[in-house]
N, C-alpha and C positions, 0 to 999 in steps of 0.2 A: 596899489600895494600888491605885491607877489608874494603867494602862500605857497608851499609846497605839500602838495599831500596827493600820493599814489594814488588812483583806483581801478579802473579797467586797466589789463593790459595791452590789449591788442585796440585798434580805432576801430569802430562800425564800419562793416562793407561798404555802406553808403558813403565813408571818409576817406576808404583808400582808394590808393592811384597806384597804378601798376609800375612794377619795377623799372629802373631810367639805367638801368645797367644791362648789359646785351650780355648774354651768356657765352662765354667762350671769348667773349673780345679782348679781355687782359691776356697776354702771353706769360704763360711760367718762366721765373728766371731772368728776367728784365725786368729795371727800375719801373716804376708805376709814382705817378704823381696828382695829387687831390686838392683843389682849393673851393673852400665856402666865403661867400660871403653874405652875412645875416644883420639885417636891419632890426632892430630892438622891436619895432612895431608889428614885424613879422610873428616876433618869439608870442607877444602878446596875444596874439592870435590863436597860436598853438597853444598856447597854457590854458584858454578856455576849455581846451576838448578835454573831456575827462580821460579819455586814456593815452593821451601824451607824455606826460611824465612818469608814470610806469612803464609807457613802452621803450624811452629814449634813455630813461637814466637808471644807473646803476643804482642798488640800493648805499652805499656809499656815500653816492653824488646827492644823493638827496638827503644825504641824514646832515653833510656837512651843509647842503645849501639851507638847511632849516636853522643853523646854527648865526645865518649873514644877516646884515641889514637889509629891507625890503629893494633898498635898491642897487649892493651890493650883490643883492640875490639873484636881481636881474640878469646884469652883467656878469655872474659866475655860468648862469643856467645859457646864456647868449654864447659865450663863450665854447662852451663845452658841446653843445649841437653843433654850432661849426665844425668845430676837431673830427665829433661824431660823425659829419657830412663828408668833410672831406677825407677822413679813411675811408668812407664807403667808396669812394671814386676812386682812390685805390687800390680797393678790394673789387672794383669792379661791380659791385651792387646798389642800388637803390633804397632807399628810405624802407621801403616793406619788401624787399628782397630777401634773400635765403639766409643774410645778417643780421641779426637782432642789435638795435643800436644799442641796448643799456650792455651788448659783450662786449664792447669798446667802453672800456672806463676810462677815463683822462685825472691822472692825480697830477699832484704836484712836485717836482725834483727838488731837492734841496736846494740848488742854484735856482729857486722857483721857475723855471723852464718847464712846459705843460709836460707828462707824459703816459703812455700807454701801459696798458694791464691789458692783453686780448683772452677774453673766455672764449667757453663753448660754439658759437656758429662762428664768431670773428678769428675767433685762434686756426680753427679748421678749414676755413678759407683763405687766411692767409698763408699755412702749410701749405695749401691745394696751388697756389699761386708761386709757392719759391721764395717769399719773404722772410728773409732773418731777421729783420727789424725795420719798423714802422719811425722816423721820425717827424712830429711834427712841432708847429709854430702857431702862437696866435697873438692877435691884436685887438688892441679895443681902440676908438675914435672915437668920441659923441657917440650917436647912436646906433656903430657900426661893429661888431665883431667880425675880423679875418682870421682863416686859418687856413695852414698849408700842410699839406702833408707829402713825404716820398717814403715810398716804401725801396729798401736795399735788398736786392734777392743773395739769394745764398752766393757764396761764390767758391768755388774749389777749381785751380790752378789744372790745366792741363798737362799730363806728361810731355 
């Protein structure tokens, strides 16, 4: 069974792992492209740490995911850390990078097509980077969540 309920936010020093994003390696102005791929058994793992779901999800994400069946729950929370992973590769950052993953909210489009809300560190590093918009994609398999992202840089026409 999967509960949702916040309480640290940040992981114990002891749990984090340095940034997987090289600083400066994304180019401004050029597309940028991100894919995750998460194993359900993986997620199960991270939901034990207590400050994993405060630190990765949006208040939002969590009020609707309190609202699913345990195992619908799963698959929304599986989902949605994917998205959250592979914008970070687009953004160039790492899991505890200079991005805080719950500023990447992932709602739902009306076309139920996943999409993006970027707040405070994720909106400012994607400005920092040239991005006008982030689209992404995800899938579920058995016990597998994909997601894909490409981020579209501004573009403005040369004289």
């Amino acid at each position: 069974m999967v509960t949702v309920q916040a309480t640290r936010l940040l992981p114990a020093e002891s749990e984090r792992k340095p940034s997987m994003g090289a600083a400066g390696r994304a180019v401004p102005g050029l597309p940028a492209i991100g894919i995750d791929l998460l194993y359900l058994d993986e997620l199960d793992a991270l939901l034990r740490r207590p400050w994993f779901l405060g630190y990765v999800y949006a208040e939002a994400e969590l009020s609707y995911a309190r609202t699913l069946s345990s195992e619908r729950r799963r698959d929304f929370l599986a989902g949605r850390f994917a998205v959250k992973e592979a914008v970070l590769k687009v953004l160039d950052c790492g899991l505890f990078g200079e991005v805080l993953p719950r500023h990447i909210e992932v709602h739902r489009a009306a076309s139920g097509r996943p999409d993006l809300r970027l707040t405070g560190s994720a909106q400012r590093r994607s400005a920092a980077l040239g991005l006008a918009h982030i689209a992404v994609t995800l899938t579920h398999k058995r016990d597998v969540a994909l997601a894909l992202a490409l981020g579209h840089p501004e573009w403005s026409p040369t004289p």
